[in-house]
C-alpha positions as CSV (number, residue, x, y, z in Angstrom):
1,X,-7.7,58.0,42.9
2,X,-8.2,61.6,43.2
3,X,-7.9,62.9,46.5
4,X,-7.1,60.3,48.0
5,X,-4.4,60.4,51.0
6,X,-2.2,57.6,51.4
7,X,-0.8,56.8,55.1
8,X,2.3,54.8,55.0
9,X,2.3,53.7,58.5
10,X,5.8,52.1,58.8
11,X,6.6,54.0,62.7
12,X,10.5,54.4,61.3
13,X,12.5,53.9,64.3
14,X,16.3,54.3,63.7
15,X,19.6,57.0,63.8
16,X,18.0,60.2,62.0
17,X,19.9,59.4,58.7
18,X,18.2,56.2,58.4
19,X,15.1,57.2,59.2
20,X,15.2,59.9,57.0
21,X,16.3,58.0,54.1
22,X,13.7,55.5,54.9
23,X,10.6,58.5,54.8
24,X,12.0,59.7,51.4
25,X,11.9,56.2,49.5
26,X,8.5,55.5,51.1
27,X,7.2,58.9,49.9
28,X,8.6,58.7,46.9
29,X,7.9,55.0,46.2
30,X,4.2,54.7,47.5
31,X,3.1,58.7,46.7
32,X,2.7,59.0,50.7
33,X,1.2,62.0,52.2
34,X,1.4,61.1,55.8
35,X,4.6,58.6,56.9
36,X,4.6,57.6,60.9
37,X,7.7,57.9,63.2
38,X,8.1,56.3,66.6
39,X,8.6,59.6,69.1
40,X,10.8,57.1,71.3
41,X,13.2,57.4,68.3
42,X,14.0,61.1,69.4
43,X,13.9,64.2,68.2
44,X,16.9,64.8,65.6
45,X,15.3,61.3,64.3
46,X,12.1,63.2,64.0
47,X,13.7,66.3,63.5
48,X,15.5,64.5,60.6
49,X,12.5,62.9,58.8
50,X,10.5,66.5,58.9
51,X,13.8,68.0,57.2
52,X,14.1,65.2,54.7
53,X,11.0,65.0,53.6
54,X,10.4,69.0,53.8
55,X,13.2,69.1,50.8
56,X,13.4,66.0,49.1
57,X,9.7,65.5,48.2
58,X,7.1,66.8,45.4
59,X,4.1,68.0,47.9
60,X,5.1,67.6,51.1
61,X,4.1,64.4,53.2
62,X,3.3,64.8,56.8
63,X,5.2,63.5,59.7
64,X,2.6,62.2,62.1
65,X,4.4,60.4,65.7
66,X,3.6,57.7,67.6
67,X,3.4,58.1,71.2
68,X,3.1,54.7,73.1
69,X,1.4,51.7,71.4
70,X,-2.5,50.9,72.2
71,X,-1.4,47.6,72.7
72,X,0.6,47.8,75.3
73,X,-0.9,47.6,78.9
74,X,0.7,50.1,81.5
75,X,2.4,47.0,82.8
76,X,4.3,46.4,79.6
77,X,4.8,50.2,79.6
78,X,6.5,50.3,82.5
79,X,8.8,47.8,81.3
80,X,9.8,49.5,78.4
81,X,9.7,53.2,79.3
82,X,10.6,52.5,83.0
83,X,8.2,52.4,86.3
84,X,9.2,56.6,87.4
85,X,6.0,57.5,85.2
86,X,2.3,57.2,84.3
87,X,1.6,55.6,80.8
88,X,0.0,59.8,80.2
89,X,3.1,61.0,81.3
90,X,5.3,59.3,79.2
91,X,2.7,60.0,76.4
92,X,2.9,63.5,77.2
93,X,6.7,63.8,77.3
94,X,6.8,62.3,73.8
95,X,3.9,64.8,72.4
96,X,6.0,67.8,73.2
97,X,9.3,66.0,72.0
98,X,7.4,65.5,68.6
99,X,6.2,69.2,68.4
100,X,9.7,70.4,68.9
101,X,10.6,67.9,66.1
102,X,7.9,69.8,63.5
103,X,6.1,66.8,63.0
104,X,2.2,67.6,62.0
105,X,0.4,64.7,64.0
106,X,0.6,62.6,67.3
107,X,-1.0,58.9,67.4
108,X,-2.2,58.3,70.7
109,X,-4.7,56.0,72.6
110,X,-8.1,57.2,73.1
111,X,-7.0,57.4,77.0
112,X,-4.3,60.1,76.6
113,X,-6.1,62.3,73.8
114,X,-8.2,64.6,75.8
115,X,-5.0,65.3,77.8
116,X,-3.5,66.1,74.7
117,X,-6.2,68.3,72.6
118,X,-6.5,70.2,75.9
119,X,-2.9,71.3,76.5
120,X,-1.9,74.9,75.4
121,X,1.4,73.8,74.3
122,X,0.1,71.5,71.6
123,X,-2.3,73.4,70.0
124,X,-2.5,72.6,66.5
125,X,-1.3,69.2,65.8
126,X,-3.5,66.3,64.7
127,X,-4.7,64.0,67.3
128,X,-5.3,60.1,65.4
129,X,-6.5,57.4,67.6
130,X,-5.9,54.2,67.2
131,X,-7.8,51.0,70.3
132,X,-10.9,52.5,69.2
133,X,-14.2,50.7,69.7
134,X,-17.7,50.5,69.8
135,X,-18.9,49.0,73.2
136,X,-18.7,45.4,73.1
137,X,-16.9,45.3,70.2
138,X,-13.9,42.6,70.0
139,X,-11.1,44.7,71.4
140,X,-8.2,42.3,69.7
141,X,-4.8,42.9,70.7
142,X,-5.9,46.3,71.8
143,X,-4.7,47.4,75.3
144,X,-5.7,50.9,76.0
145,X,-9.0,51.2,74.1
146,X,-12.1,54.2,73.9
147,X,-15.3,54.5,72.1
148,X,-15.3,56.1,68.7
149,X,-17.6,59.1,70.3
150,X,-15.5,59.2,73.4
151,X,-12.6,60.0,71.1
152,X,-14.0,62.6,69.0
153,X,-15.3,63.7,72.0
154,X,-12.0,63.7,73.9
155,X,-10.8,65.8,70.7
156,X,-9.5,63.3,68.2
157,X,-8.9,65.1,65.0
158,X,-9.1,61.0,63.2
159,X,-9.9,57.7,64.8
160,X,-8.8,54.4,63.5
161,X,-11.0,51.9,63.8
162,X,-9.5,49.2,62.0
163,X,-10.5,45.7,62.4
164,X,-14.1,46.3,63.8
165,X,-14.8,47.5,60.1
166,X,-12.3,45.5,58.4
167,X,-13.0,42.2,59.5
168,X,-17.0,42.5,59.8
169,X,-19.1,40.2,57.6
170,X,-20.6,43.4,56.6
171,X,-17.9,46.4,56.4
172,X,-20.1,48.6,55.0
173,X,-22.8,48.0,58.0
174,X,-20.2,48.1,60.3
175,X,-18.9,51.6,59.3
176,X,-21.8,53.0,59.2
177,X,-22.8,51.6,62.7
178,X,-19.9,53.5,64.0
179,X,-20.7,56.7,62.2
180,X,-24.2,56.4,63.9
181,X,-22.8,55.8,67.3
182,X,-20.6,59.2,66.7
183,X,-23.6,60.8,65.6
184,X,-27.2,59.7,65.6
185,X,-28.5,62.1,63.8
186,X,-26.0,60.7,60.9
187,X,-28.9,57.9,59.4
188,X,-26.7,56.4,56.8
């Protein structure tokens, strides 16, 4: 379809040749224009998926990094990412390892992105949110969760809302529910 963006969301997580290797098939296979990377992979994994891509592909796919999943509760984060730091701090440190990587967006929960949209340092990257949801909404396996306003609000360049649209008897009501809580002056 014209203009349509596909988002190959495979958060590559391996050595930097790998990875990169990985990026360029899926670009190249599925016509990607935006492929995700785990941060905790690094940054001459990240590094290396930017470079790949930058010269490998037709029109240039963007490298957009995960931070910490919205699944995880800070329990489970500390767990993985040790119990020295705040689940924003660790989100933080992986933001700034991903800008000096050259990727183009960071994926964070709605609970870190006004930290992030707000810092100096990381001006000018896309801010996706994934764990939103409308209040009351069936929150899933979703941990670390926001409204859709509270992101967009909270400077969110994109929100994902996922299976509150997706597995709603009525997708199309449900999407446009959300697009009225965001704004109410948006009637349908």
């Amino acid at each position: 379809m014209l203009g349509t963006k596909v988002w190959v969301d495979a958060k590559l997580h391996d050595i930097p040749k790998t990875a990169a290797k990985r990026a360029a098939v899926i670009t190249l296979l599925h016509d990607a224009r935006i492929v995700t990377v785990h941060a905790s992979g690094g940054v001459p994994m990240m590094r290396a998926v930017v470079d790949c891509l930058n010269t490998s592909c037709g029109p240039v796919p963007s490298v957009w990094a995960v931070t910490v999943l919205t699944s995880l509760d800070p329990r489970e984060i500390a767990r993985i990412y040790g119990a020295d730091r705040t689940p924003k701090q660790i989100v933080l440190d992986f933001a700034f390892m991903a800008k000096e990587a050259g990727v183009q967006g960071i994926i964070c929960s709605p609970q870190e992105v006004g930290m992030l949209s707000k810092h100096p340092d990381l001006q000018g990257l896309k801010l996706v949110t994934p764990g939103v949801r409308s209040t009351g909404a069936n929150i899933g396996d979703q941990k670390r969760i926001g409204t859709p306003k509270q992101a967009i609000d909270d400077g969110a360049s994109f929100i994902v809302v996922g299976s509150q649209v997706t597995e709603a008897k009525d997708p199309v009501a449900a999407f446009n529910a959300i697009a009225t809580e965001i704004d109410p002056t948006n009637m349908n």
